[in-house]
PyMOL commands that place a pseudoatom at each C-alpha (Angstrom):
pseudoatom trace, name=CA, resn=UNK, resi=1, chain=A, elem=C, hetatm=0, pos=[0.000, 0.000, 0.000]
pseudoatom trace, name=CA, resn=UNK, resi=2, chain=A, elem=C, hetatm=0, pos=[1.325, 3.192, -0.472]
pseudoatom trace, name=CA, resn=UNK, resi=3, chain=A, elem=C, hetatm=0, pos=[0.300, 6.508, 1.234]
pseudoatom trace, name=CA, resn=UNK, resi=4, chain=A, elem=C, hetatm=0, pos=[1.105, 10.319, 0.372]
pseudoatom trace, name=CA, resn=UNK, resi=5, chain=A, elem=C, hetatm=0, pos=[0.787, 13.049, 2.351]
pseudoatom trace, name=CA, resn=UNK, resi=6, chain=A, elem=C, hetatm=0, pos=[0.642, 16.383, 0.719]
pseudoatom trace, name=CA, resn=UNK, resi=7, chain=A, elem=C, hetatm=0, pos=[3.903, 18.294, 2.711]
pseudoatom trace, name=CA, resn=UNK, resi=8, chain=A, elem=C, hetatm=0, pos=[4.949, 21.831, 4.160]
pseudoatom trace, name=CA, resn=UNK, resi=9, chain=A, elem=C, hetatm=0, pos=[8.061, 21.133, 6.501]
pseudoatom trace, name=CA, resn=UNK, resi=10, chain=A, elem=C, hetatm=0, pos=[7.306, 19.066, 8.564]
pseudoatom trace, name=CA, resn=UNK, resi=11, chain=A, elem=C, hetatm=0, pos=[3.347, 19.357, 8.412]
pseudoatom trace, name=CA, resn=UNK, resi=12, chain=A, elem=C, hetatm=0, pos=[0.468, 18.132, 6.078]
pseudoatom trace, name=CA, resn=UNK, resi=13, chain=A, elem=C, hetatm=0, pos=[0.011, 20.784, 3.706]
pseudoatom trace, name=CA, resn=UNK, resi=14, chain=A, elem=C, hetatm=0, pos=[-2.803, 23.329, 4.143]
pseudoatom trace, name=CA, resn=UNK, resi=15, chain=A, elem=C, hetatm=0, pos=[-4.126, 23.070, 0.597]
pseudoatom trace, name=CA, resn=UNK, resi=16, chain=A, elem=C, hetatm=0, pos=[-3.490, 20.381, -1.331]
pseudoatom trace, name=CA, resn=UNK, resi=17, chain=A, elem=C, hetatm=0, pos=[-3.958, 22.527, -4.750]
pseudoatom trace, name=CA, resn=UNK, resi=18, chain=A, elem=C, hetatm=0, pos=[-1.218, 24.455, -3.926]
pseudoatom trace, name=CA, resn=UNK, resi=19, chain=A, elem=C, hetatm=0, pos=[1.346, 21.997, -2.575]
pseudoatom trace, name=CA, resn=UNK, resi=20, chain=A, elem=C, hetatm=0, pos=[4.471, 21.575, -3.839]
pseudoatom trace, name=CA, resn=UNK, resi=21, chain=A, elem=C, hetatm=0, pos=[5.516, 18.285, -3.058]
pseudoatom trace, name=CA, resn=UNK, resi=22, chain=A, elem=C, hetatm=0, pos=[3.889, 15.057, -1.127]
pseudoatom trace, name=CA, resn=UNK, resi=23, chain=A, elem=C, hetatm=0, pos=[5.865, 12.327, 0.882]
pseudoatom trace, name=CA, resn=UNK, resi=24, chain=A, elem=C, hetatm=0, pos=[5.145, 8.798, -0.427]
pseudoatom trace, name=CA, resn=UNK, resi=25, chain=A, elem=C, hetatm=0, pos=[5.244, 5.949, 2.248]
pseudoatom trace, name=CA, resn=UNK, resi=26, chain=A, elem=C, hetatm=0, pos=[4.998, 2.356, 0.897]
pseudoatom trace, name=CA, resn=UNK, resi=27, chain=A, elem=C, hetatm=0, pos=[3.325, 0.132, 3.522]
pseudoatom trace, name=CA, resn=UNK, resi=28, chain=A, elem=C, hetatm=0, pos=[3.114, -3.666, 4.223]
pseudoatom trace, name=CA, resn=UNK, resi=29, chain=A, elem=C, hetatm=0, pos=[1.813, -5.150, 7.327]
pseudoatom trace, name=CA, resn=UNK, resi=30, chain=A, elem=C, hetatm=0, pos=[1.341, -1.483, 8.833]
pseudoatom trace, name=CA, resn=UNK, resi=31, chain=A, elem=C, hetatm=0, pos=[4.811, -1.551, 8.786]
pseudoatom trace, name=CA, resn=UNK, resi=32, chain=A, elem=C, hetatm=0, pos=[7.071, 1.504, 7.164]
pseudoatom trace, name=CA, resn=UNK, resi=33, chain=A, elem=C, hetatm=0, pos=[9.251, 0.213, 3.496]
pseudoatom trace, name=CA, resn=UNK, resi=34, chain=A, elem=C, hetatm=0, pos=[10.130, 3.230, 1.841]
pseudoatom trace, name=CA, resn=UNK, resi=35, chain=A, elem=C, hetatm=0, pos=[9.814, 6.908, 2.057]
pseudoatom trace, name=CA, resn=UNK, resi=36, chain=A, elem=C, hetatm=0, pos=[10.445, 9.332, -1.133]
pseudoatom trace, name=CA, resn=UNK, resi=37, chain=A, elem=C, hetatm=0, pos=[9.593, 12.909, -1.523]
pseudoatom trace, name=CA, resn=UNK, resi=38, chain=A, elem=C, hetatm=0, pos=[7.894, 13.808, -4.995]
pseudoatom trace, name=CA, resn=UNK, resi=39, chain=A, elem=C, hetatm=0, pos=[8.166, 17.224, -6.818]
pseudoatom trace, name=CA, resn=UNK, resi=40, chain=A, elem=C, hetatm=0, pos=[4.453, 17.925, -8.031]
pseudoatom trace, name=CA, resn=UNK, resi=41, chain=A, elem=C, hetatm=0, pos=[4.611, 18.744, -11.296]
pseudoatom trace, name=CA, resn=UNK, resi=42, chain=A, elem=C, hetatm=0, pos=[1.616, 20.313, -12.636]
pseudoatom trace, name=CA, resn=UNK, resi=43, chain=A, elem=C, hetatm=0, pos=[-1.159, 22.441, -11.182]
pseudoatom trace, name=CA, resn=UNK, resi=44, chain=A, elem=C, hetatm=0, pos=[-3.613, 21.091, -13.384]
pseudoatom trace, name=CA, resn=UNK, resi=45, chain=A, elem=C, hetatm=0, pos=[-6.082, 18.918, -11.043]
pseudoatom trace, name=CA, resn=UNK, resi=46, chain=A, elem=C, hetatm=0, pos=[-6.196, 16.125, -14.185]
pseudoatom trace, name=CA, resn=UNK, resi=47, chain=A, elem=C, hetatm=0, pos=[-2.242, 15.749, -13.864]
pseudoatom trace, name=CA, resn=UNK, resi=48, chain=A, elem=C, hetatm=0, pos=[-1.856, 16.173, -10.192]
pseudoatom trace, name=CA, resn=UNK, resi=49, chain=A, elem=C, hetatm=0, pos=[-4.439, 13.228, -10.189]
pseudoatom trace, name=CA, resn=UNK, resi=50, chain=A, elem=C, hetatm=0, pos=[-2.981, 10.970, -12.961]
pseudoatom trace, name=CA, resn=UNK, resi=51, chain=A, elem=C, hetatm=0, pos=[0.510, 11.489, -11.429]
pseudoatom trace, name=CA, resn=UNK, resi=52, chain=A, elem=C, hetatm=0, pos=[-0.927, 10.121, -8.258]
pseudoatom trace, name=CA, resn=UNK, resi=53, chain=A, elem=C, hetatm=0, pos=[-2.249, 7.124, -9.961]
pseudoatom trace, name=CA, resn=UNK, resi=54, chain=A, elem=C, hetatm=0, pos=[0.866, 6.460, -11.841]
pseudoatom trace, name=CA, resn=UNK, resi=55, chain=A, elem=C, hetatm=0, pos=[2.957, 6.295, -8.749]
pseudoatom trace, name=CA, resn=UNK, resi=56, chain=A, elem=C, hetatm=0, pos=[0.044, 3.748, -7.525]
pseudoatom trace, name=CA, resn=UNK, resi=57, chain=A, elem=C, hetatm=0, pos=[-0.729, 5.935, -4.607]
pseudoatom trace, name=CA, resn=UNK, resi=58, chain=A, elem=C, hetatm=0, pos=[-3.382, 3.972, -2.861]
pseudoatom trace, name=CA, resn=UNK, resi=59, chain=A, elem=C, hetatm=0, pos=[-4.647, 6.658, -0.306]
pseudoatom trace, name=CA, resn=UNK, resi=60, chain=A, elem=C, hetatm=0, pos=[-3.786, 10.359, 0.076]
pseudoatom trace, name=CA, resn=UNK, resi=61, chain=A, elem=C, hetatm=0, pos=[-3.721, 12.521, 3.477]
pseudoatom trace, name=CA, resn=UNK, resi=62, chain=A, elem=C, hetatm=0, pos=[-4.403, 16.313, 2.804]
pseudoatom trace, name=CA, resn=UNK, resi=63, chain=A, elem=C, hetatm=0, pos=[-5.595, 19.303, 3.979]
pseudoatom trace, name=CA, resn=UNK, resi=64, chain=A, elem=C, hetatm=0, pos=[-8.324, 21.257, 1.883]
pseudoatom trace, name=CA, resn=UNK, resi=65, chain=A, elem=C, hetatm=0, pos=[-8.543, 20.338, -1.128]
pseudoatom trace, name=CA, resn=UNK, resi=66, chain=A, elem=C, hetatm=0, pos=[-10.710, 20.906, -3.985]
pseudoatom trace, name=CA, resn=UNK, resi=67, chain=A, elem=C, hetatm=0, pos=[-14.132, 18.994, -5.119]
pseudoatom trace, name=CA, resn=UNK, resi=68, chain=A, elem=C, hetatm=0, pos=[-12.926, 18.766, -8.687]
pseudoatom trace, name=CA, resn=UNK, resi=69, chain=A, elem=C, hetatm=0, pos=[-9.425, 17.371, -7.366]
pseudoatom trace, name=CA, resn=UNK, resi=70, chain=A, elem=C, hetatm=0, pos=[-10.668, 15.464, -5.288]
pseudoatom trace, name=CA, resn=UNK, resi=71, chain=A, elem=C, hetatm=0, pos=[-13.426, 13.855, -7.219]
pseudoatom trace, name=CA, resn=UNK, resi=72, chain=A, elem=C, hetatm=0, pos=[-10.788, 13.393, -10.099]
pseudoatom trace, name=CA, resn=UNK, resi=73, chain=A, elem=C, hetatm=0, pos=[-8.298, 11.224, -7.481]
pseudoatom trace, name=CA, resn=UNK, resi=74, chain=A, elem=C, hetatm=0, pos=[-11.245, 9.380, -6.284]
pseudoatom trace, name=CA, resn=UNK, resi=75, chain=A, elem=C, hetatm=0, pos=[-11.743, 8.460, -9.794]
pseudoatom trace, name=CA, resn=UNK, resi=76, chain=A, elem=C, hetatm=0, pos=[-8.416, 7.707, -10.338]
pseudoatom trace, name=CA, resn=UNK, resi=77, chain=A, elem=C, hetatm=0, pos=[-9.293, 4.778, -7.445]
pseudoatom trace, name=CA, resn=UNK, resi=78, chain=A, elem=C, hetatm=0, pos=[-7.474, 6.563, -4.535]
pseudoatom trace, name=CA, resn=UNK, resi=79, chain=A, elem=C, hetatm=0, pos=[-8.856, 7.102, -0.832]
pseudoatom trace, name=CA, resn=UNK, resi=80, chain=A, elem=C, hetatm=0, pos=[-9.165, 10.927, -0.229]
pseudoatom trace, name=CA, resn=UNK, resi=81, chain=A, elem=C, hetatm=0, pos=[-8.282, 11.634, 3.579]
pseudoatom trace, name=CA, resn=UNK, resi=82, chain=A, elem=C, hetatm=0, pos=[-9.181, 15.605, 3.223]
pseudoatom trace, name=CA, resn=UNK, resi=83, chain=A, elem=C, hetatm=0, pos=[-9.126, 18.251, 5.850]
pseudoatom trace, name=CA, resn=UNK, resi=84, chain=A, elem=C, hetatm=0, pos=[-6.436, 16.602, 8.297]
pseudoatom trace, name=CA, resn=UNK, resi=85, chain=A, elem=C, hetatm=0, pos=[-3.736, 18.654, 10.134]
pseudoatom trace, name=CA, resn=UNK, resi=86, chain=A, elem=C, hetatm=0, pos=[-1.032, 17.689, 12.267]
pseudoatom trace, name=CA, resn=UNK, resi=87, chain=A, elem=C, hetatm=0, pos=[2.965, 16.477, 11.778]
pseudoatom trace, name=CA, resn=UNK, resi=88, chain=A, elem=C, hetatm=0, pos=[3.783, 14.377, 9.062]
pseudoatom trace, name=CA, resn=UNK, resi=89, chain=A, elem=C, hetatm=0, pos=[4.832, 11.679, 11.571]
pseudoatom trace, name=CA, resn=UNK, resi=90, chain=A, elem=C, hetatm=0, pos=[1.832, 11.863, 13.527]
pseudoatom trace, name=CA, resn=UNK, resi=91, chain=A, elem=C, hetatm=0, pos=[-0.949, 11.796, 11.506]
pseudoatom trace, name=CA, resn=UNK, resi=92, chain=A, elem=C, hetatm=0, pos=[0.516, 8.909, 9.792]
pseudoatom trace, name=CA, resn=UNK, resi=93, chain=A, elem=C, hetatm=0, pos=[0.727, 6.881, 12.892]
pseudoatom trace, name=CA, resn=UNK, resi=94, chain=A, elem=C, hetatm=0, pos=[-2.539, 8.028, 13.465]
pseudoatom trace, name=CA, resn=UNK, resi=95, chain=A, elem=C, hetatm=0, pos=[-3.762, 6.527, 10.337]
pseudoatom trace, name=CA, resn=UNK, resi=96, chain=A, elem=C, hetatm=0, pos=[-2.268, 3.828, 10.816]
pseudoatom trace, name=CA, resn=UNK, resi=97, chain=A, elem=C, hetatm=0, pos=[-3.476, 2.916, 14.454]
pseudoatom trace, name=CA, resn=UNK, resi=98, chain=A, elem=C, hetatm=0, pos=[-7.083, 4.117, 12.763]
pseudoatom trace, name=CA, resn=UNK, resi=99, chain=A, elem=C, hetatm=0, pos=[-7.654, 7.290, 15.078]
pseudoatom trace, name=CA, resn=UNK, resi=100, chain=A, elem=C, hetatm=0, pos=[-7.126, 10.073, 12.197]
pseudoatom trace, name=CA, resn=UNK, resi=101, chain=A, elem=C, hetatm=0, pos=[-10.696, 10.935, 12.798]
pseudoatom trace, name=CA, resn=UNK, resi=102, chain=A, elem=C, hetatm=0, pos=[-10.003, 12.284, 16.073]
pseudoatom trace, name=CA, resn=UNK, resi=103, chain=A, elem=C, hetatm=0, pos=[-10.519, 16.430, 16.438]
pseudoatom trace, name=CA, resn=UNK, resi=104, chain=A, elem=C, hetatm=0, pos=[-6.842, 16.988, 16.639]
pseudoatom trace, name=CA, resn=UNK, resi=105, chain=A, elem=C, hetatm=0, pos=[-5.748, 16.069, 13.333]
pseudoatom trace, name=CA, resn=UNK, resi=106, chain=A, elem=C, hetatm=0, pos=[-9.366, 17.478, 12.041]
pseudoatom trace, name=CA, resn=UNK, resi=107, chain=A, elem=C, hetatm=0, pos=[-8.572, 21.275, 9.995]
pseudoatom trace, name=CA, resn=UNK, resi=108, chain=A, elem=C, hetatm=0, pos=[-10.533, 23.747, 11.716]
pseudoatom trace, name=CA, resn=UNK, resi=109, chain=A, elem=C, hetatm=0, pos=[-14.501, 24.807, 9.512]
pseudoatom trace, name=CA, resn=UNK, resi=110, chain=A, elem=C, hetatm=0, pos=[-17.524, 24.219, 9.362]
pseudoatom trace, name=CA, resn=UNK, resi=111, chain=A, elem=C, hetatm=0, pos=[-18.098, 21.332, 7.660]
pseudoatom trace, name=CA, resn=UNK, resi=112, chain=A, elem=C, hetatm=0, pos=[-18.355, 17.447, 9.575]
pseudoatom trace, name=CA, resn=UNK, resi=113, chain=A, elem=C, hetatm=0, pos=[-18.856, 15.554, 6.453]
pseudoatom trace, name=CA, resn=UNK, resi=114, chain=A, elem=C, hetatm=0, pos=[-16.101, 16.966, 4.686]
pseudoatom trace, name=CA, resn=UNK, resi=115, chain=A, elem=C, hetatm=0, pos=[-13.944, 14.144, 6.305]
pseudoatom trace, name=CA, resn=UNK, resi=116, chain=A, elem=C, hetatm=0, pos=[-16.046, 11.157, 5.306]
pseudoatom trace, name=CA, resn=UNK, resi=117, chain=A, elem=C, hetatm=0, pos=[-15.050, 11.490, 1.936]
pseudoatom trace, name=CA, resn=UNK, resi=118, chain=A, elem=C, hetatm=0, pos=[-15.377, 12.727, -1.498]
pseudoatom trace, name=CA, resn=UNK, resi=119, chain=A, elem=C, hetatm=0, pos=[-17.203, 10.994, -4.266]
pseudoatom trace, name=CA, resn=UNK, resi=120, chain=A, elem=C, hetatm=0, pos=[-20.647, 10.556, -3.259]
pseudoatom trace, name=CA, resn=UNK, resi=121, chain=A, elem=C, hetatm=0, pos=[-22.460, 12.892, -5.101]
pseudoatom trace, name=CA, resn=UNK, resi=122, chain=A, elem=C, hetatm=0, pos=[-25.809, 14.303, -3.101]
pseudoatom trace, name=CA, resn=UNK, resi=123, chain=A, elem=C, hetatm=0, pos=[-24.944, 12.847, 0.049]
pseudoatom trace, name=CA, resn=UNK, resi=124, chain=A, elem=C, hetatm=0, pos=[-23.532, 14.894, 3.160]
pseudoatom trace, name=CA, resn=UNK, resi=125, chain=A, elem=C, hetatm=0, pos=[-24.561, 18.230, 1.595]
pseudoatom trace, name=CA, resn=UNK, resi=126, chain=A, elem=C, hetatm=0, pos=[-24.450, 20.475, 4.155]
pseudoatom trace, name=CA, resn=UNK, resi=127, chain=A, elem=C, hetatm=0, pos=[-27.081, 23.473, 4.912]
pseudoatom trace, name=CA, resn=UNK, resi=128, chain=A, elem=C, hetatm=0, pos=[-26.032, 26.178, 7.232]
pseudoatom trace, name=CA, resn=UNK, resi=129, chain=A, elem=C, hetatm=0, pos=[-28.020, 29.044, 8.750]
pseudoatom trace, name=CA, resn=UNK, resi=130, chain=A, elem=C, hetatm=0, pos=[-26.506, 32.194, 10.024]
pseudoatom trace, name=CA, resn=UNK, resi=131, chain=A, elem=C, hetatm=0, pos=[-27.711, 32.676, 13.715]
pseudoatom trace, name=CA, resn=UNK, resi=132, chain=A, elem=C, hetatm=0, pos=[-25.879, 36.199, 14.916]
pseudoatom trace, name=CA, resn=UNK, resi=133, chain=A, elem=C, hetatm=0, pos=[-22.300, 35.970, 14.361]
pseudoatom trace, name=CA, resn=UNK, resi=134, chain=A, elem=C, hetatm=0, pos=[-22.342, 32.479, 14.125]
pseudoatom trace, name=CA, resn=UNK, resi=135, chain=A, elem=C, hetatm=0, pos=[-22.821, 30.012, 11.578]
pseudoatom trace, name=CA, resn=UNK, resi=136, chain=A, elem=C, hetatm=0, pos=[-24.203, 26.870, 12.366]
pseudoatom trace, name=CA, resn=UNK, resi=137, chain=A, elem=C, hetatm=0, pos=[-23.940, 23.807, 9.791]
pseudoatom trace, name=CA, resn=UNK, resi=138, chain=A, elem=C, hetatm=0, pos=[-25.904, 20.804, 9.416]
pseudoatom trace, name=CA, resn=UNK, resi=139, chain=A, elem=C, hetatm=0, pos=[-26.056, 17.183, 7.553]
for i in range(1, 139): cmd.bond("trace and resi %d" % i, "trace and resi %d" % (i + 1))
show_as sticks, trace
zoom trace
């Protein structure tokens, strides 16, 4: 299995548009192989999203990221993990110990669904109402 994470330093990348470069981890057993850091060569969401498929990237870890991108990777067969913050080495071993759905490796916004994946058109549209200063968002 192989995972990227969309990089800044040390951290996941804010927006994965805009990155730069991504860290590619090959897996087996939940257990590290190989780590490589990959220019990005294109800002074109169709090339960003082949070049992912033809390094066989099997899931991707990001932070906001957008539908058309994202829709396009799904496409392409790879697991969209949008909207996550946190060090590169954490949120991986948070994925792989299965807890990257906890609040601290969540970007901040308004949106709950936005984590539970791309892909699924009509479902997990979200309706918000403005109540004062504060906008509260719904399922």
């Amino acid at each position: 299995m192989k995972i990227a994470i969309a990089i800044w330093n040390d951290h996941v990348s804010s927006a994965f548009d805009f990155s730069a470069c991504i860290l590619v981890m090959e897996m087996e057993n939940d257990e590290e192989i190989s780590r490589s850091q990959i220019l990005l060569e294109s800002q074109s969401p169709a090339q960003r999203a082949n070049q992912l498929k033809s390094i066989e990237v099997d899931v991707l870890i990001c932070g906001a990221i957008s539908r058309i991108l994202a829709e396009m990777i799904t496409a392409a067969g790879i697991q969209v993990l949008a909207y996550t913050t946190g060090r590169i080495d954490d949120v991986l071993e948070a994925y792989i110990a299965g807890r990257l759905a906890e609040s601290q490796f969540s970007m901040p916004g308004c949106w709950p669904g936005a984590r539970k994946g791309f892909g699924k058109r009509g479902q997990g549209r979200r309706r918000c109402r403005r109540q004062g200063n504060q906008e509260n968002c719904e399922l």
